[in-house]
C-alpha positions in Angstrom: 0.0 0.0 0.0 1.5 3.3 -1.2 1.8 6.4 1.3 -0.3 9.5 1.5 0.1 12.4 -0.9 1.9 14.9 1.7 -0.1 18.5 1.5 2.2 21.3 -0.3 2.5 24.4 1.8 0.1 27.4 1.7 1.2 29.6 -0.8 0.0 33.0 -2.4 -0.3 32.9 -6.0 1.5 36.1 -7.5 -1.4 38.3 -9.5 -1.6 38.9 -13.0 1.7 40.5 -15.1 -0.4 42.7 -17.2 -3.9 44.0 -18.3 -6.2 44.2 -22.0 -8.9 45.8 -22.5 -11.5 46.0 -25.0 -13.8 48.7 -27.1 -15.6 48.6 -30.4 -15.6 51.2 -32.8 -18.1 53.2 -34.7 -16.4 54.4 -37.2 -17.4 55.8 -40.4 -16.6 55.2 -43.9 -13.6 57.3 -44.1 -12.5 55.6 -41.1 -12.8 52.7 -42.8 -11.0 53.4 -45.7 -8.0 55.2 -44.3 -8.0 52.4 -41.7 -7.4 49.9 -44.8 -4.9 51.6 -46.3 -2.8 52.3 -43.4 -2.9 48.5 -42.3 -2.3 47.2 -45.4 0.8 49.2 -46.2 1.9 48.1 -42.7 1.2 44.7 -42.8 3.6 44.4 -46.2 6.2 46.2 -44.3 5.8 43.9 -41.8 5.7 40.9 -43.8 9.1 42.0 -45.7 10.6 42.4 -42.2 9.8 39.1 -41.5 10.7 37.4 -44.6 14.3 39.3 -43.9 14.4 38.2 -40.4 13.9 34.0 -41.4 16.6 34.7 -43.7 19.1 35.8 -41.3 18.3 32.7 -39.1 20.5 32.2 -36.4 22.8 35.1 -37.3 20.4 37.7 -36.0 21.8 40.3 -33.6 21.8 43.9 -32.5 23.3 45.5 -35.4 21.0 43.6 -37.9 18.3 44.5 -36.2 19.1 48.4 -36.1 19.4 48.0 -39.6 16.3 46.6 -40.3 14.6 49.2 -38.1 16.6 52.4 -40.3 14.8 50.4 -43.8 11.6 50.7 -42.6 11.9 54.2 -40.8 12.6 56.3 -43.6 8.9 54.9 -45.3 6.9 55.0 -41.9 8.3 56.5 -38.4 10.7 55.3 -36.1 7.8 53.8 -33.8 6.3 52.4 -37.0 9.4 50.6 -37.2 9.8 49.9 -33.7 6.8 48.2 -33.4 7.0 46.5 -36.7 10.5 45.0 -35.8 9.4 44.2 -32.3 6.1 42.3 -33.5 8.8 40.1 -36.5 10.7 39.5 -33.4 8.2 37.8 -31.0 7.0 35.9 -34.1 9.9 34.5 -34.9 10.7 33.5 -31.3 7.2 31.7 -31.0 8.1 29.4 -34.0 10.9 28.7 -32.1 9.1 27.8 -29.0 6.9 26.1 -31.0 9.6 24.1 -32.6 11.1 23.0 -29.2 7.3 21.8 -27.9 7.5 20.0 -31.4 10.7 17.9 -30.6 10.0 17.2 -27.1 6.0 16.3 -28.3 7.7 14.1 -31.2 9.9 12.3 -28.9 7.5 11.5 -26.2 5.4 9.7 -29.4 8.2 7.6 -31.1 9.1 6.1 -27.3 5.6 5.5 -26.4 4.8 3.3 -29.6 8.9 2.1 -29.6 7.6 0.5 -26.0 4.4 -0.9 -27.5 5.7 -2.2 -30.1 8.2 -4.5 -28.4 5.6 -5.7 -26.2 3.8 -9.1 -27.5 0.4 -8.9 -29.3 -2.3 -8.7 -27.0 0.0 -8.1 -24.1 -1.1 -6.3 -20.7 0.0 -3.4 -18.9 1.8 -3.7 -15.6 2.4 -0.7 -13.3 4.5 -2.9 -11.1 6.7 -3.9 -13.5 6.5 -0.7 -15.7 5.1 -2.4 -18.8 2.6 -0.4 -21.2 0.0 -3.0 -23.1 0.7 -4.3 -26.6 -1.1 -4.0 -29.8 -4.7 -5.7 -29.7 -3.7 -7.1 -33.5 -1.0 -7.6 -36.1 -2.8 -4.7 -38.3 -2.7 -2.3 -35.6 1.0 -3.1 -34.7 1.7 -3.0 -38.5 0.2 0.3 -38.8 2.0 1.6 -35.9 4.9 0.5 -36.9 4.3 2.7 -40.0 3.3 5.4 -37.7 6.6 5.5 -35.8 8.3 5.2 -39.6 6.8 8.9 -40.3 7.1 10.8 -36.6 10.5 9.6 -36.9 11.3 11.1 -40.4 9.6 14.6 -39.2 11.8 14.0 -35.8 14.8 14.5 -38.0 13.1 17.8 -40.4 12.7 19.7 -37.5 15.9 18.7 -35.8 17.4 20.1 -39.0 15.0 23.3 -39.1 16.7 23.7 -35.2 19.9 23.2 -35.6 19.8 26.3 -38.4 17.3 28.6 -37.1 14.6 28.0 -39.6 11.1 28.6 -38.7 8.1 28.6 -40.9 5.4 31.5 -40.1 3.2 33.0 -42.2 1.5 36.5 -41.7 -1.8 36.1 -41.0 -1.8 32.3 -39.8 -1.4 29.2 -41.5 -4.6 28.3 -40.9 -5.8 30.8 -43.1 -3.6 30.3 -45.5 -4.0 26.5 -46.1 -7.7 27.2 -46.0 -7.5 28.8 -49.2 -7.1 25.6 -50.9 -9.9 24.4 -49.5 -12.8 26.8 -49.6 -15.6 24.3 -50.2 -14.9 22.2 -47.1 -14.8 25.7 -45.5 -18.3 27.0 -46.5 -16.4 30.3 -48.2 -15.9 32.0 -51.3 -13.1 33.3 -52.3 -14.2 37.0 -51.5 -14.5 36.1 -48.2 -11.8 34.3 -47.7 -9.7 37.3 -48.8 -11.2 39.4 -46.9 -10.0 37.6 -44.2 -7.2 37.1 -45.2 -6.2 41.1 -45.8 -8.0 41.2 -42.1 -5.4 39.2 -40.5 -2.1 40.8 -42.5 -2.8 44.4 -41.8 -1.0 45.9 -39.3 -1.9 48.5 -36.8 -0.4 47.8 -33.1 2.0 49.8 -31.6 3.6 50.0 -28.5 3.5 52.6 -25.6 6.2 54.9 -24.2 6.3 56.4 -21.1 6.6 60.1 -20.5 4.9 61.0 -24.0 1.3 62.7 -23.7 -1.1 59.8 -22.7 1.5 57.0 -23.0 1.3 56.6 -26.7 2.2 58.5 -29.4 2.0 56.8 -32.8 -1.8 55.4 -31.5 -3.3 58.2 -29.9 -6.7 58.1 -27.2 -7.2 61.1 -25.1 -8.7 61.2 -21.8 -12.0 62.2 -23.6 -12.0 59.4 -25.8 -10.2 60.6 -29.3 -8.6 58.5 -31.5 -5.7 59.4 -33.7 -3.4 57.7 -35.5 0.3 58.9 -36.7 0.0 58.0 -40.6 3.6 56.5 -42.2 5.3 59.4 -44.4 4.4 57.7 -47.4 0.7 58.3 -46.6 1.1 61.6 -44.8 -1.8 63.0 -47.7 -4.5 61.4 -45.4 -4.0 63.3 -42.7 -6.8 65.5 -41.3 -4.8 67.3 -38.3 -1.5 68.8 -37.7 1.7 66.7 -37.9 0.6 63.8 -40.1 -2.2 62.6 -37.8 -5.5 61.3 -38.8 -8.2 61.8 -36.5 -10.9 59.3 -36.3 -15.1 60.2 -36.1 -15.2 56.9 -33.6 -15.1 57.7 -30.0 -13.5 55.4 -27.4 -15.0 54.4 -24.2 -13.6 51.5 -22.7 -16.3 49.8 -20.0 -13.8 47.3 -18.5 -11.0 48.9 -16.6 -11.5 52.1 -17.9 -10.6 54.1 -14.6 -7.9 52.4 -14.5 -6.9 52.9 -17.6 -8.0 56.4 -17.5 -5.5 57.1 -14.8 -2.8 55.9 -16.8 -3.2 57.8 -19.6 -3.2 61.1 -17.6 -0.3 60.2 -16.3 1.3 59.8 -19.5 2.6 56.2 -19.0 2.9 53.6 -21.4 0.0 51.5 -23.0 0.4 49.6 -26.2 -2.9 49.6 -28.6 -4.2 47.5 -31.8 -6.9 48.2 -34.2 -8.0 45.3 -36.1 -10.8 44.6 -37.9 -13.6 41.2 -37.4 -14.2 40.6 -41.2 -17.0 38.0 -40.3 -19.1 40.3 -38.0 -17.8 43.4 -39.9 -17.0 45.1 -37.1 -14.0 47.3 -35.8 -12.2 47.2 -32.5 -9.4 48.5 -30.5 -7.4 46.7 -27.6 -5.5 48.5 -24.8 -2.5 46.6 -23.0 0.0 47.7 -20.1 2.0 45.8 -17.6 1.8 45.7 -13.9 4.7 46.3 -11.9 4.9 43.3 -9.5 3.9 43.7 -6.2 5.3 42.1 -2.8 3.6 39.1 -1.9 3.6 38.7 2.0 4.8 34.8 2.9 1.7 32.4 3.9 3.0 31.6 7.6 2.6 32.3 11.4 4.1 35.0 12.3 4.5 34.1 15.8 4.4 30.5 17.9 1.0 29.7 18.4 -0.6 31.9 16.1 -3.7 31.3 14.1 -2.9 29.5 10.5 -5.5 27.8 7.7 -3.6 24.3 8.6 -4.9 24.8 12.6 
């Protein structure tokens, strides 16, 4: 008879690292359509910065990264670019993470059917001995065997894909994108699947700086709920306010944390924000982010001999 499961100690778990919030947007048909182009022409600046950055593959560093940033500032803004090469960044490093989940995944298969497949048909599993079960049949063990054949081949591609740095993304999902082969299955057209599809490559995030007037200012909400946007130089013509801004007729009010996020922006510290677009409702939003500096967390304990404690 095994022994009882000892009881961890009390601990406090730490809160959460950082907040999102929310809002739809009205906004009008000129909204719309400088909203479009704006995103668009992002997006394929971001999509070139990305195709440069899984070229450079493991020889990525500081300097290439500058220089990245300097190409794309001199057709959008330094924060343009900023963003842009910040966004290509954490994309590549998810493939990367993803990659690593893949191997260990990968592994953990081809040992698990390796085991059952040295175990006689029909075989049963024994905890005290450490055995798994066998195959039920010769088809199933044959098919297996087959099985472990082709995890082992992709074992060694994305060893390979490691070992060099190579990741395979695609702007706007590969989901999306192998869905285009296979619009009937889907239920779509090919309108609407490019719709979606433009949807998911615009770009229109950026990231917020504190100390600039209400923490942001390449995405713009003031404390009365105006939305601007700093347009890239090479559509500075859409502006319709001073220094290459374009104001929007949509009003922001966020519902969920909006105090809180009120008193950020009045105290000009950093929040990041991203407009995008729901192609299948038709609808436009925008999402508010910050970070939460970490607070102290008091140990779970008795402070004293004899003191009062959840385990008494």
């Amino acid at each position: 008879m095994g022994g009882l499961r000892e009881v961890a100690t009390s601990f406090v778990v730490p809160g959460p690292a950082g907040v999102a919030i929310r809002d739809r947007l009205r906004v009008s048909q000129q909204d719309v359509a400088v909203l479009c182009e704006v995103g668009l022409f992002l997006g394929s600046l971001a999509a070139g910065d990305l195709a440069v950055r899984s070229r450079q593959c493991l020889a990525h560093d500081g300097g290439s990264w500058a220089q990245r940033k300097r190409e794309l500032t001199g057709c959008s803004s330094a924060r343009w670019a900023g963003s842009i090469t910040r966004a290509t960044h954490d994309q590549w490093a998810l493939a990367r993470r993803g990659q690593l989940a893949e191997m260990g995944w990968l592994r953990g298969q081809i040992a698990s059917v390796e085991a059952r497949l040295a175990r006689p048909l029909g075989a049963k599993a024994s905890k005290r001995e450490g055995l798994v079960r066998g195959y039920a049949s010769r088809a199933e063990w044959h098919a297996k065997s087959r099985r472990l054949h082709a995890l082992k081949v992709r074992l060694v591609s994305v060893e390979a894909d490691w070992a060099e740095g190579r990741v395979h993304v695609v702007r706007g999902g590969k989901r999306l994108a192998h869905l285009r082969h296979h619009l009937d299955e889907a239920g779509l057209d090919e309108n609407e699947w490019r719709r979606r599809w433009r949807a998911a490559r615009m770009f229109l995030s950026a990231d917020g700086e504190s100390g600039r007037r209400f923490g942001n200012e390449t995405i713009r909400i003031t404390d009365t709920g105006q939305l601007s946007v700093k347009l890239p130089a090479a559509l500075a013509h859409l502006a319709n306010a001073s220094h290459g801004r374009y104001v929007l007729d949509a009003r922001v009010a966020f519902q969920n944390r909006g105090q809180e996020w009120l008193d950020r922006i009045t105290s000009h510290r950093a929040v990041a924000y991203r407009i995008h677009h729901d192609p299948a409702r038709d609808r436009w939003y925008v999402t508010a982010s910050w970070q939460r500096a970490p607070v102290p967390i008091c140990p779970w304990r008795r402070p004293w001999p004899g003191a009062w404690s959840p385990s008494t």
